[in-house]
N, C-alpha and C positions, 0 to 999 in steps of 0.2 A: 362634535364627536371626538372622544378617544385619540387623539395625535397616533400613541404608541400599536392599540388595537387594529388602528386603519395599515399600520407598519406592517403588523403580526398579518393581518389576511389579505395582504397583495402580496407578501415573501411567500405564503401559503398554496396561494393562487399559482406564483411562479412554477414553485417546486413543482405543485400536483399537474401543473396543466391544462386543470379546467375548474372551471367555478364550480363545478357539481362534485367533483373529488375534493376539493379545497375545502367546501362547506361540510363536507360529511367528516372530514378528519378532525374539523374543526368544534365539530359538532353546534353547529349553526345552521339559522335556513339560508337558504342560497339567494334567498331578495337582499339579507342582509349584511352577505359578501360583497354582494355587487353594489348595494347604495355604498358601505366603506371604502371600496376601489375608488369609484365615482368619487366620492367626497376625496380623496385623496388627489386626484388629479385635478380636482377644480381648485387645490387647497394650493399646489402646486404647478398650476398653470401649463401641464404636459401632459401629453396622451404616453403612458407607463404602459399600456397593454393592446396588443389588437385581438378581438374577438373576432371567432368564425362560430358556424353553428357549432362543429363538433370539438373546436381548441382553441386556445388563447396560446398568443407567443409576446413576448415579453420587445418591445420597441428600445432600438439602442440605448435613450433616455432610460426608457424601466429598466434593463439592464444596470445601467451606472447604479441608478438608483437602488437595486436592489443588492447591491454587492456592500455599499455602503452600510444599506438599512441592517444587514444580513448580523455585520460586526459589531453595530449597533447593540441589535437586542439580543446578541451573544453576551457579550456586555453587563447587559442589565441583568440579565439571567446569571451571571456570575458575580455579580453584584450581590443579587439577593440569595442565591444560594448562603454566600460568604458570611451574609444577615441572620440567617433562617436554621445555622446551624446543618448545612449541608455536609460539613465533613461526615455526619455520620449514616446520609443517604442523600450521594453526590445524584444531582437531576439536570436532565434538558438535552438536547441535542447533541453529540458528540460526534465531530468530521475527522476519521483519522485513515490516513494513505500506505499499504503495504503490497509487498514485492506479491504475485504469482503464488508461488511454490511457499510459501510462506504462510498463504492467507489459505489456502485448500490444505496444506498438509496439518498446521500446527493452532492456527488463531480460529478460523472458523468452528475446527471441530469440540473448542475447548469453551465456544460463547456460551453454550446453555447453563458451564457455571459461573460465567461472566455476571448473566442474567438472575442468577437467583441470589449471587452477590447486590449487584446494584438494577432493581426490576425498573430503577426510574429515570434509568440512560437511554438515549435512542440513539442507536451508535450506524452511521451510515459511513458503512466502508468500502474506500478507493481502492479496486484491486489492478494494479499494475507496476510493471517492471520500470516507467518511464517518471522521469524524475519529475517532482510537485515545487510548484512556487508554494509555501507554508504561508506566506503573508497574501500573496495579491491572489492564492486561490480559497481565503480562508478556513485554510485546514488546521487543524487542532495538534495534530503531532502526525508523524509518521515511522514507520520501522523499516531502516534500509541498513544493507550492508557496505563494511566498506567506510574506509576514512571519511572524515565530517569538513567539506570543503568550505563551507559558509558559516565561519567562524563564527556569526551576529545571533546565532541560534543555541539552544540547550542542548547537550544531548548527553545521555543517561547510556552505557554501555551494557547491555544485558544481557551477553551470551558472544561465544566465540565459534565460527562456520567451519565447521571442518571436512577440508574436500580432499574427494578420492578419483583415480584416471579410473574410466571404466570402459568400457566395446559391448559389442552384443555377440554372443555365439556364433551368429550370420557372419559378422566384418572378420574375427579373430581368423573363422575357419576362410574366409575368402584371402584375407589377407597376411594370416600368421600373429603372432604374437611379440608386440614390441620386450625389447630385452634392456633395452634402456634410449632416455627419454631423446639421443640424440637419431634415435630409429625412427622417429615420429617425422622429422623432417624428411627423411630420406626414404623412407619407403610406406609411409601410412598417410591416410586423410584423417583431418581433426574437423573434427565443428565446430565450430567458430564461434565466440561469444562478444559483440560490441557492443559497448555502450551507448545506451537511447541517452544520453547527455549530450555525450563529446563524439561519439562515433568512431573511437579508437577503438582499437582490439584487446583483447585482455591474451594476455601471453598466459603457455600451462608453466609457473612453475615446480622445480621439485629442485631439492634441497637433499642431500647425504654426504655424513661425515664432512663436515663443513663446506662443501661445496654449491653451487646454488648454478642452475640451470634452466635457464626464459625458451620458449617454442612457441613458436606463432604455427607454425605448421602449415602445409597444402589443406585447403579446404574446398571443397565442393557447397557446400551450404555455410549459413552465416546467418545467427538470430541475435535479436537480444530482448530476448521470453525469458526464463530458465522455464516455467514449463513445457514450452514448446523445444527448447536446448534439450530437455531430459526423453521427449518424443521423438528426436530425432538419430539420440544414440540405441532409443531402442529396436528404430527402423534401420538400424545397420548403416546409418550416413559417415561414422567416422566414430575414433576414439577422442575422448576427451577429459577433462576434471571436472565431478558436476559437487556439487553440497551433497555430505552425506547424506543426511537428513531426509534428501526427495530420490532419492537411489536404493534407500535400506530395503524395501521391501521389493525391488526387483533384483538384487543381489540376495537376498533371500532365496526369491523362486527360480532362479537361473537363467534370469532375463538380459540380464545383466553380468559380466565378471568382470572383478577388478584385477588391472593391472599393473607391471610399475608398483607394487606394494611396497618394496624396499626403499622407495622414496617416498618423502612426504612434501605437503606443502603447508608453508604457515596461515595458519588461523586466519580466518580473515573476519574483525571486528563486526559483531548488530549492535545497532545504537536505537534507541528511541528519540527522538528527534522532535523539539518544539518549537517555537519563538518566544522568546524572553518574557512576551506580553501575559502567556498563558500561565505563567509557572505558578499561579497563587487558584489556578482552577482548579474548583475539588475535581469535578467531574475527568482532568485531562489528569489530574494527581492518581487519582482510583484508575486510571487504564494504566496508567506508566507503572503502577506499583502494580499492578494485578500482571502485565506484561512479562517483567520483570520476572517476577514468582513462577509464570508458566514455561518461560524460555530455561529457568535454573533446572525446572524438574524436568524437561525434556532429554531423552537420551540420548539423540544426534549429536548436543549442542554442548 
């Protein structure tokens, strides 16, 4: 049998869960999902899967084995794209990892013309605020903000974050209105924003007429979402600096006020983000450049 085919419908199998979703995506009958597993595991001398009636869960061996096999026929698949004249309709699986407030406000809402760009991407995206191994979780790129700490990676700079201090009506009126940012210390609560990396705190700063000013601030709450950050100044937990971008439209309807306007703070870098190994992929080429383009025409940013 097929080496690479028996590869393609156990990674298949892993994904979907069951032999009966595997075969149907695959569009295959399901005797001959299961003889290719089989043959793969007698070919290999390891039991890769346990079967129950209703699930298959993948046995620490199948694991290994399928993280491997996974980057494998990523591989080949960009192999033959590269063959086949794919720059000018990039195809195949595409794993890419973005922040929250990011992936609801800006990237999801703009996929459908992702899609009718490129119909032959399957783009499965990671939405979270917590940092990605790019290599040992086989991800494709991702888009985070903020300095680029792991030098051994690409990263493509496409847009600058610009953040504003906001409160909700409820806090201002409970608590008054900060007059300047050394008030925050002393008479206000902030909500707290740490990083899911390192678990330090991210200080608010603000900057006027050359001067530069860090606040950690008293805090009652402490996330590190920014959508759940942007939920929590709406419920009156504290003032804080969120991204414009996921604030405009409750400063709009008065959900929100900003304060401290006379201060600003500096820009804080989005990058898109790959491993070195990628950079010759049409398909990771066509997101970073389509990324790119969406983030320029964006108002926030």
């Amino acid at each position: 049998m097929d080496q690479i085919q028996s590869m393609r419908v156990f990674a298949r199998v892993v994904e979907a869960g069951t032999f009966t979703k595997a075969a149907a995506s695959l569009e295959l009958p399901k005797g001959t999902v299961t003889k290719l597993v089989q043959h793969l595991e007698g070919r290999l001398k390891v039991k890769l899967l346990n079967r129950t009636t209703r699930r298959v869960t993948v046995t620490p061996d199948g694991a290994a084995y399928y993280e491997r096999a996974s980057r494998l026929l990523n591989d080949l698949d960009d192999i033959e794209a590269s063959m086949t004249n794919a720059q000018a309709s990039p195809s195949g699986r595409l794993r890419v990892d973005v922040g929250t407030s990011v992936a609801s406000l800006i990237v999801i809402p703009a996929l459908p013309g992702f899609y009718e760009r490129y119909p032959d991407i399957q783009l499965d995206l990671g939405v979270s605020d917590l940092p990605v191994n790019l290599v040992s979780e086989n991800v494709d790129c991702v888009i985070r903000g903020g300095e680029i700490v792991d030098q051994s990676l690409v990263a493509r700079r496409i847009a600058n974050l610009s953040l504003v201090t906001v409160a909700s009506p409820a806090y201002l009126k409970r608590h008054g209105t900060p007059r300047h940012p050394d008030d925050l210390e002393a008479d206000h609560t902030t909500v707290g924003f740490f990083s899911a990396r390192t678990g330090r705190f991210y200080p608010e700063v603000f900057v006027k007429d050359g001067e530069t000013i860090e606040v950690v601030g008293r805090h009652k709450m402490s996330v590190n979402d920014s959508n759940a950050h942007t939920a929590a100044l709406l419920a009156g937990l504290g003032v804080s600096q969120a991204a414009a971008f996921s604030v405009r439209r409750y400063l709009a309807s008065g959900e929100l006020v900003e304060v401290l306007a006379e201060w600003s703070r500096p820009a804080i870098p989005i990058h898109v983000v790959y491993p070195p190994n990628r950079h010759l992929s049409a398909k990771v080429r066509a997101f970073v450049d389509w990324a790119a383009e969406l983030f320029a025409k964006h108002p926030g940013l």
